[in-house]
Steps between C-alpha positions, in 0.01 A plus 500: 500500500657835426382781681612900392432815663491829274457863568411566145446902613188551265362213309298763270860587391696167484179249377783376258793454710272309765382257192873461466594388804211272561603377072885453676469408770208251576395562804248288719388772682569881465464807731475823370545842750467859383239480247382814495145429363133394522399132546346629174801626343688228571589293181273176553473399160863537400587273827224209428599483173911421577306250752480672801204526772475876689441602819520870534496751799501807290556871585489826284816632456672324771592203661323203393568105497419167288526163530585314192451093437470226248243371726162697661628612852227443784456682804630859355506751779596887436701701740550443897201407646520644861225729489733775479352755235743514197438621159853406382506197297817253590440165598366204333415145573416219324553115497627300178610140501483509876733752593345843686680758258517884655605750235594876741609851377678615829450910508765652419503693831637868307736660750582373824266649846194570242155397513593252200802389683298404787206318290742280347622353847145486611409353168739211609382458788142466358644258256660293772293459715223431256691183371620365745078515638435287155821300451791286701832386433326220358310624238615511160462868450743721257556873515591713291597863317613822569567537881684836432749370725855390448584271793905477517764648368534284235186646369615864398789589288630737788437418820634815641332769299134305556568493897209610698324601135125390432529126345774421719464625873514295823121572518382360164738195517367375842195502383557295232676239688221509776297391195705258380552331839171514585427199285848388452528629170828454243600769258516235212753682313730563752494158679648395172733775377609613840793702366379599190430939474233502241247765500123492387493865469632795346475884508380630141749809624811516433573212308432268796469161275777556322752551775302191708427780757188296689320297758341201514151599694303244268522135694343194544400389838393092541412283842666217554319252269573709204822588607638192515351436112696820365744388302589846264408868501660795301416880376373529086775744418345428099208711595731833593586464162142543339361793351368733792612273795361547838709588783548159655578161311289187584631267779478118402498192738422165387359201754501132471063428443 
């Protein structure tokens, strides 16, 4: 089963790249972040037709998620259900072939001590808590996407000049590993390239992709049962080299089922 995770930063705009990754790469299922459209806008028809079912947690101009899979996903469930009112559309759920899939656009948290600094942490925290209601270390549950977090030093090109900057403070990398923990989840690609610096994102400024200047924020979380079926992951670098490519390059991991 291969699994990727894509924040294809407006579908409207990249309907073609997206049809050729899913052409190149073959995925299973695929999770989509930063759609920045409708449920209606969305391209349905272009998707069924390279063989693809849709679930889609649309939002005008901003944020936005999908869930993409060869076969229909059951029990699809949109954003954190905590009865905490938010209109911002990041998280969803669906199972396929068994496996609880979670495709999340992390905020991006803006500048460190805002009001969008602090609703990412609390966003977490909503996130954490709400799966770990739902789900044990047990469970056969993958997530997945942009956490707008780079959790090491491996993760950022320079360590130094990202200390204590939004993506990479002490704050925002807690609470990703009090997320991770809480279920015992593995960052698939890093269990198996533990020394390997390769980035899933890149500035459009300053020539970022070119001189590899980026961070890996895109991952792949898996419990124990699926982590001990991973057996390959890796970053689409192919689809940085498309016509109009999005910021971030699709992350890959592959699972023996």
């Amino acid at each position: 089963m291969r699994t990727v995770t894509w924040n294809i930063n407006s579908i409207r705009a990249r309907t073609e790249q997206l049809l050729d990754v899913l052409k190149r790469l073959q995925p299973d299922v695929m999770l989509l972040q930063e759609l920045k459209c409708t449920d209606a806008q969305f391209p349905t028809a272009e998707v069924q037709a390279a063989g693809y079912h849709c679930a889609v947690f649309g939002q005008k101009s901003f944020n936005g998620v999908a869930l993409l899979s060869r076969e229909p996903p059951t029990d699809v469930v949109r954003n954190i259900s905590d009865g905490a009112e938010d209109l911002q559309a990041r998280l969803i759920g669906a199972t396929v072939r068994g496996v609880r899939f979670f495709g999340l656009y992390a905020p991006n948290g803006q500048s460190v001590g805002s009001e969008a600094f602090e609703y990412k942490l609390h966003w977490f925290t909503r996130l954490r808590r709400f799966l770990a209601q739902r789900h044990t270390p047990e469970s056969k549950l993958l997530l997945c996407g942009d956490f707008n977090v780079a959790p090491e030093d491996l993760d950022v090109w320079d360590p130094r000049l990202f200390a204590g900057q939004t993506l990479f403070t002490d704050s925002e990398k807690r609470a990703w590993r009090e997320l991770r923990d809480s279920l015992q989840l593995t960052d698939v690609f890093r269990a198996l390239h533990p020394g390997l610096a390769q980035f899933t994102w890149w500035d459009y400024r300053l020539s970022g992709y070119a001189k590899n200047h980026g961070l890996r924020i895109d991952q792949v979380l898996t419990t124990p049962p699926l982590t001990a079926l991973a057996r390959a992951s890796g970053v689409d670098l192919a689809a940085r080299e498309l016509k109009l490519p999005s910021d971030h390059a699709p992350l890959w991991a592959d699972f023996d089922m």
